[in-house]
N, C-alpha and C positions, 0 to 999 in steps of 0.2 A: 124741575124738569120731569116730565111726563117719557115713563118708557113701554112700550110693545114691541111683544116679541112671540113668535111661533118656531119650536122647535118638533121637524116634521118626522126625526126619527123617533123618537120620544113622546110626538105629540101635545109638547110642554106648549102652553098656552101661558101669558102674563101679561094682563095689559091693564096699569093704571090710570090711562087716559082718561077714562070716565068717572074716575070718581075727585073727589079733592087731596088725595095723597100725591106725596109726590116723591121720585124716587132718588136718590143719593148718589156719588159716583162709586162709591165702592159696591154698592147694592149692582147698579148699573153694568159695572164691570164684572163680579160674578156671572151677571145674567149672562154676559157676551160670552165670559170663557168657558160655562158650560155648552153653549148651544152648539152642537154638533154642525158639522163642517158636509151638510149629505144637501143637497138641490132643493131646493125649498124653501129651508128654513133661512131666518130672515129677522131683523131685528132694527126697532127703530127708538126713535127720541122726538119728544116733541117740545120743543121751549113753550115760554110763558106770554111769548107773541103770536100761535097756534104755527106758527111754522116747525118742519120737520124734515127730520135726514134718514135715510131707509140705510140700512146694509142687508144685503143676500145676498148670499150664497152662491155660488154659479157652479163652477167647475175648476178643476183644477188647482185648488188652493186661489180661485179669487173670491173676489168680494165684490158684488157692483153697490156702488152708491150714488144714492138719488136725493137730491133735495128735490120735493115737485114746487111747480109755482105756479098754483092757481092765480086768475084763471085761464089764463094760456098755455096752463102746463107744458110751458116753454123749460121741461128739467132741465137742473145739469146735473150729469151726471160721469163717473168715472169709475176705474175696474182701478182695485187697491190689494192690498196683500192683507192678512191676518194685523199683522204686525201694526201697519197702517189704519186700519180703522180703530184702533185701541188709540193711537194717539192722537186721531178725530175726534172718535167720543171724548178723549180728556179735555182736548181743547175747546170743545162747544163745553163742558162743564166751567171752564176756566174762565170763559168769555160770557158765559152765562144766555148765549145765544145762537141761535140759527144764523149763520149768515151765507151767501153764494160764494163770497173771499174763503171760506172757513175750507171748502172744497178745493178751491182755485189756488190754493197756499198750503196745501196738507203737505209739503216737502219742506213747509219748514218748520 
């Protein structure tokens, strides 16, 4: 798995998208639990199939997340808790993939 991320109080920039590394779930999760909780900032994954699930920020202790789907960028997308996209990112780790179910099922 491929991760980026921009943390906009901070300025923390990490993105191994580009290169051939690839990043781990604990590495992954670090990344999450530092990135500060301020309107911007924003953090994503991209599986081994170039699909990808965004989490930012919004307000109020949410999170939106977007899977896009080119090319009709018909996303889906939903507003999650902290708590909630920690057990997303686990489970696209677990599963090894991106999928639209992965979103559509995050309660369970």
């Amino acid at each position: 798995m491929k991760v980026f991320l921009y943390d906009i109080e901070t300025d923390y920039e990490f993105d191994d998208s580009q290169t051939n590394d690839e990043t781990d779930l604990e590495t992954a999760l670090d990344e999450f639990y530092n990135l500060s909780e301020e309107d911007g900032s924003f953090f994503g994954i991209i599986d081994d199939f170039d699909k990808c699930i965004q989490f930012a920020y919004t307000e109020n202790k949410n999170w939106l997340v977007d899977i896009p789907n080119p090319p009709s960028f018909d996303n889906l997308q939903a507003y999650t808790t902290y708590d909630e996209c920690v057990a997303l990112i686990e489970k696209v780790y677990k599963e090894g993939k991106i999928t639209d179910e992965i979103l559509q099922s995050k309660n369970s």
